[in-house]
N, C-alpha and C positions, 0 to 999 in steps of 0.2 A: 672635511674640507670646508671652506671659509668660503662662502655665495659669496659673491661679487656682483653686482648690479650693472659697476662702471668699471668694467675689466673686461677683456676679451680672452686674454690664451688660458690658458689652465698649468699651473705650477704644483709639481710635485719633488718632494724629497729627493736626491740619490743614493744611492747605496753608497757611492762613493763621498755622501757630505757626511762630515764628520762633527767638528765643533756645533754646528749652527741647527746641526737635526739630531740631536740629543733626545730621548724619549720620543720621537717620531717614527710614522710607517714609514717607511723606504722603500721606494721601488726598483728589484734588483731585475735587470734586462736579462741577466741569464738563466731565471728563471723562467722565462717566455719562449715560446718558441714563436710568437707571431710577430715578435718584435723586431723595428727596423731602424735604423741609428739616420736619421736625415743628415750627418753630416754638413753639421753647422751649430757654431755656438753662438751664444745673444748675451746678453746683460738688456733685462731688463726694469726699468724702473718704474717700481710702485712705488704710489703716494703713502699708502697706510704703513709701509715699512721704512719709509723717509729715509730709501736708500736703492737699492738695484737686487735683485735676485739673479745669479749667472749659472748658468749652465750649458744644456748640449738639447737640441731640440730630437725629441723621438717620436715614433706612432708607432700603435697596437692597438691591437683589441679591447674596450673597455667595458666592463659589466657595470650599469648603471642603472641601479633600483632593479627592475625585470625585464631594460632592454640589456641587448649585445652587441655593441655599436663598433662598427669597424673604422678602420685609418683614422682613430681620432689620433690627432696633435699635441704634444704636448712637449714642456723644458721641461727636463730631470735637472733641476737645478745642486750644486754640490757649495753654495757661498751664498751668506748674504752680507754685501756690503750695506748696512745699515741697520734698526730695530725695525723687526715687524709687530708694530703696537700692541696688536691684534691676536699675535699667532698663538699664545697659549691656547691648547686646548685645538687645535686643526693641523693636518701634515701641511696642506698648501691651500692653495686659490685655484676657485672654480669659477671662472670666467661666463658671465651670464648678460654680457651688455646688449642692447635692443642691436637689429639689423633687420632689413627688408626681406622676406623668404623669393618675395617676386623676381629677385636680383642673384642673378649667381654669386655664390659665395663661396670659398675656399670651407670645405668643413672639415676647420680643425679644430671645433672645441667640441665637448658631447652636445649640448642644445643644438647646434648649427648640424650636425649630422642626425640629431633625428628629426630633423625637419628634413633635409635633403633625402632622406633614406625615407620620407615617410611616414613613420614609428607612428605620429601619433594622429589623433583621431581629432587634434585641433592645435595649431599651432598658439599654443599657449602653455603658460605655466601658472602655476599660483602656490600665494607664500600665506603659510601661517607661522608667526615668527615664536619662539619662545621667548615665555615672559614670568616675570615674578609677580604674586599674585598677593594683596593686601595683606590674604594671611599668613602670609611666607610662603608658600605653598607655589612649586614653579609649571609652567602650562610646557608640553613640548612641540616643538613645532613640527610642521609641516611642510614639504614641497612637492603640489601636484602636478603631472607633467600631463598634460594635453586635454586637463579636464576641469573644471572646477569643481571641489567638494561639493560632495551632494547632498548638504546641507545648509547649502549657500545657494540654490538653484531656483528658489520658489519662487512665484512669477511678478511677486506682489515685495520683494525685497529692494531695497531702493540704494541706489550704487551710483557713486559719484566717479564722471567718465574724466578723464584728463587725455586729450589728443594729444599724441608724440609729435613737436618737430622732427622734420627731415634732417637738423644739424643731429641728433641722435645717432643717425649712423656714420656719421664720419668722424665721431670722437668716442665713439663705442660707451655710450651713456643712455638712462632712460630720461630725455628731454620733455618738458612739458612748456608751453607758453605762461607764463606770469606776466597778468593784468593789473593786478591791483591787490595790497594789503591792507585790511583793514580792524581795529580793534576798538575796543571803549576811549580811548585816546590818540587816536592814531589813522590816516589815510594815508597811501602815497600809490598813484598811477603810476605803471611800467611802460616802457617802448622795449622792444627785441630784447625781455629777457626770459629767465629759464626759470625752473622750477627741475632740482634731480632727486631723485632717490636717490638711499644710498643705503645698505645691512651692515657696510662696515662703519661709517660717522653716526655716533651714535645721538646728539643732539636735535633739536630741531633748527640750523642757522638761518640768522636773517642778518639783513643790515645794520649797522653797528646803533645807528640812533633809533629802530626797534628794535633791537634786541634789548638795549637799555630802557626803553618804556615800558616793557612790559616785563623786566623783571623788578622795575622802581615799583609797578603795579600790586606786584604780588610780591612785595617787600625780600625782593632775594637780592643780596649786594653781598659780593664777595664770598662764594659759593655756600654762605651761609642756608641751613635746615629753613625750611619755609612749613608753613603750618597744612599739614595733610587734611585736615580737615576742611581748610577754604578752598580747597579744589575746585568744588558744585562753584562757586559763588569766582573764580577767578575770572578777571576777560577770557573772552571767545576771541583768535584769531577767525579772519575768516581769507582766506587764496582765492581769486580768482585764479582759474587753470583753464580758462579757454574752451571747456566740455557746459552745458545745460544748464547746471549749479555749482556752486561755489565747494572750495573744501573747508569744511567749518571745524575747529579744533578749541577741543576746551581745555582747561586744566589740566583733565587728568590724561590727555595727551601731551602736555610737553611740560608735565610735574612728574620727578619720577621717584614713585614709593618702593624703596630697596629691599624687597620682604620683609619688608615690617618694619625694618629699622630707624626709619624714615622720612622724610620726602623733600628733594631737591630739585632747583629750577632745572634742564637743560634747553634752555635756552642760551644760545649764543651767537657771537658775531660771526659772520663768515666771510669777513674782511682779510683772516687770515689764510684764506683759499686761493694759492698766488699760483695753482696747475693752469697753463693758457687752456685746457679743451675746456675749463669751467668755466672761462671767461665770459661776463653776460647772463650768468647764474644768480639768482638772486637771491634765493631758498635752496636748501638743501633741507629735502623730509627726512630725518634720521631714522636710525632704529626705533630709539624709545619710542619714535611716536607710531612708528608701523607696528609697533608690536598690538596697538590697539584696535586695528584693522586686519579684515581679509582681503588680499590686495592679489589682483588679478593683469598678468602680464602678458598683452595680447600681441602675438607679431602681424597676423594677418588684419586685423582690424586699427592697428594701429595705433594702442590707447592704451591706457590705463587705468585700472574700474577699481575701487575702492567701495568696501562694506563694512560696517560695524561690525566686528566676529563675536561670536555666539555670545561667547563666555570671556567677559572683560576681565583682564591679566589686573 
């Protein structure tokens, strides 16, 4: 299944799609016996599919890692009207967007039921992403649910906090305030903007006249190979995110060495991000560059902590 950051439901295959779920699980209702047909169909539209997935909304039982999480929610979708960019290699989308635990919630996706039910020992998760590693060599990742690795825990480990805005929960995103960008060429102060994660965009986006300075910086024009070894030596981004300290990002966060093959800017515009709930976003941290962090996602505290992870991909 495809984590989702800035998604809410959870989408899974049907037995009855055909075309569109080719080499996928399926999940067949009569198989179940705890299964219940909600008697309603949606189309809904995801971004990363640049189209709509449609189906019939159900709930059952779900076995998720070593819970056993009841009346979760979910579309059996059987069509997608559009490409899903992404979906090689996942049956569907597992809806992980920030929400208040304080606040009654409808729990219909797994995270939101094992908060409500309890489950876990802290209402948090944390991601360690997979990544491709200098020598070809690929790291696997990780999703801890209500704990952080515990080798991420020592007391003297130094983690950059990013506070959630409250518009977070009403666009089902993890929102952070953006202050200010700054680099070896480059300032610009922010008023009411955002700063999103995201596991599905895998760039690091910015505004279109930094996106462009800093790849004229680091000589990348027209998705041309850039030199792996000025990595050390490229500008430092640095985010103001509204937490203690800054988020400081070098090279070989937002250069990305393709097992070996390689190494390319992703750095891009995110001018072409025309979803309104993004609206007032000014960064989106992509993949590549989380993959170089242990990145911790807290519901009850409200934030977002960020750590160098052990072993740099």
């Amino acid at each position: 299944m495809l984590v989702d950051l800035n998604w809410g439901p959870t989408i899974v295959p049907s037995s009855s799609c055909e075309y569109w779920c080719i080499d996928r699980h399926q999940f067949n209702s009569s198989h179940s016996c705890t299964y219940r047909d909600m008697q309603k169909r949606d189309s809904l539209h995801y971004r990363p599919a640049l189209g709509t997935f449609q189906g019939n909304w159900s709930m059952d039982v779900a076995h998720f890692g070593s819970f056993i999480l009841p009346d979760v929610q979910f579309v059996e979708f059987d069509r997608i009207d559009g490409i899903f960019t992404y979906y090689q290699g996942y049956d569907g989308v597992l809806g992980f967007a920030a929400f208040d635990p304080k606040i009654p919630n409808k729990p219909w996706n797994p995270i939101r039921v094992l908060v409500a039910e309890r489950l876990l020992d802290r209402n948090l998760f944390a991601l360690l992403l997979p990544a491709n590693g200098a020598d070809g060599n690929s790291t696997d990742g990780e999703l801890h649910l209500g704990a952080v690795p515990e080798s991420y825990t020592d007391s003297d480990r130094f983690f950059v906090t990013v506070p959630i805005n409250p518009r977070s929960y009403k666009v089902d995103a993890w929102l952070g305030n953006m202050a200010f960008i700054s680099y070896q060429y480059g300032y610009e102060q922010f008023n009411n903007s955002f700063i999103a994660f995201s596991l599905v965009d895998l760039p690091l986006l910015l505004p279109t006249e930094h996106a462009n300075m800093i790849n004229a910086a680091i000589n990348a024009h027209a998705g041309t190979p850039v030199d792996c070894n000025k990595r050390s030596i490229f500008p430092n981004i640095t985010l103001d995110v509204g937490g203690s300290e800054p988020l400081v990002l070098t090279g070989f966060d937002y250069v990305y060495m393709d097992g070996g093959k390689g190494c390319k800017s992703m750095v891009s515009t995110i001018d072409n991000l025309e979803e309104e709930r993004f609206r007032n976003v000014t960064v989106f941290f992509g993949s590549v560059a989380l993959q170089r962090w242990m990145t911790v996602f807290d519901l009850d505290e409200k934030e977002i902590r960020l750590t160098t992870r052990d072993h740099d991909p």
